[in-house]
N, C-alpha and C positions, 0 to 999 in steps of 0.2 A: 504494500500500500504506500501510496506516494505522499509527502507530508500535503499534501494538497487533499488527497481525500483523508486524512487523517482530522487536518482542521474541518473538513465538512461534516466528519464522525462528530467531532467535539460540537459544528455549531449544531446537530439535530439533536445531541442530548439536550442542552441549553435550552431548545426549544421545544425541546417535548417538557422541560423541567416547569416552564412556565404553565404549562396547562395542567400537570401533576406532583403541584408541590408537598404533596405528601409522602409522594416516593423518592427515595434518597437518589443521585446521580446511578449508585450501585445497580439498583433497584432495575433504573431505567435503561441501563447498558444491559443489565443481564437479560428482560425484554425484550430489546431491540434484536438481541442473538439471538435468540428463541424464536422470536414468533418473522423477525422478517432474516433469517438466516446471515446478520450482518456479523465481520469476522472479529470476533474482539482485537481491541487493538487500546496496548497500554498507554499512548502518546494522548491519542485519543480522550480516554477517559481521564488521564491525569489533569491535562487540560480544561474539560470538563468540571471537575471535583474542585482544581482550582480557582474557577470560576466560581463556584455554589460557596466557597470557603472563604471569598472575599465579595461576596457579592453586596454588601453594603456600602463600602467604598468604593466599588466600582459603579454601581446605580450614583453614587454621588457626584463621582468621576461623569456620568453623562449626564447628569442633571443640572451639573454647574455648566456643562459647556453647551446642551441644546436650548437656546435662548426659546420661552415660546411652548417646548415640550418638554413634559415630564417622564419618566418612564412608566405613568399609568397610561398616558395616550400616545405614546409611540406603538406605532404596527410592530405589534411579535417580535416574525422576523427579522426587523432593524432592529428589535431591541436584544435579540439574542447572538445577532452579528457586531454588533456595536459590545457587547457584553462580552463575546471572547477576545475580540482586540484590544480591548482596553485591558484585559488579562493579561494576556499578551506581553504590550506595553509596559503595563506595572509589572509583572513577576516573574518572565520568562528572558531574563536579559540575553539569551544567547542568540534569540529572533531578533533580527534589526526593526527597530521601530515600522523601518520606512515598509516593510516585507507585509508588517502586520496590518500595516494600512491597506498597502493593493490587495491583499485578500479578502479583506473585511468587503473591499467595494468590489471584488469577481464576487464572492460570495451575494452580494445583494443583486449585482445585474442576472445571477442564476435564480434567487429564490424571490428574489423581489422587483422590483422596476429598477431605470434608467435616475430617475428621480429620487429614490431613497438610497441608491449607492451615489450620489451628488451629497446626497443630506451627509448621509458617512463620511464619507470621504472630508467634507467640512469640518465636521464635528470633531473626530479624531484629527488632521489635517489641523486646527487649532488648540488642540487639548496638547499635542507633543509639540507644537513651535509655542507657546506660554508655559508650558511648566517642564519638560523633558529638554531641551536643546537650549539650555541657556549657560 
């Protein structure tokens, strides 16, 4: 698996996480293998868990920088694509910032519009030239 679908592993847990916050990351990977025969994959969920494990500072992290929106009326999927790069960003320093961005925004031209990988791309795009690259 190529780190390319490995972060798409990560951003559907994320995104299944939003609609089932009851069930741990764990929970939701061992599901997704089961029932849609996806291959575990440890980068994946690490990712993922690191995600759920900072996920108050990171919601904060997109709340200070979407002028306008909150993360209760962000679409889903920006807010679960916006949520692994900002992971990303904060806690995985070995991925270059700039890496976590273009991803963020393929990832939304696949699962979402033209438009909400703009909004991304902004958002993060100003959250690491104000607080990362100074």
């Amino acid at each position: 698996m190529t780190r390319k679908e490995e972060r798409e592993l990560a951003f559907t847990l994320i995104f299944e996480k939003i609609f089932n916050d009851e069930l741990t990351i764990e929970e939701i990977s061992n599901n997704a293998v089961e029932a849609r025969f996806i291959e575990e994959n440890t980068f994946a969920f690490s990712l993922a868990q690191l995600t759920y494990e900072n996920i108050d500072e990171i919601d904060k992290v997109i709340n200070e920088n979407s002028v306008g929106w909150k993360t209760e009326r962000l679409p889903k999927v920006s807010l679960a694509i916006m949520r692994l790069a900002i992971c990303e960003i904060l806690y995985v320093p070995s991925i270059p910032k700039g890496v976590s961005i273009n991803e963020a925004v393929e990832l939304a031209k696949k699962f979402a519009s033209q438009e909400d990988a703009s909004f991304i791309n902004g958002i993060l795009g100003k959250y690491v030239r104000e607080n990362i690259e100074q």
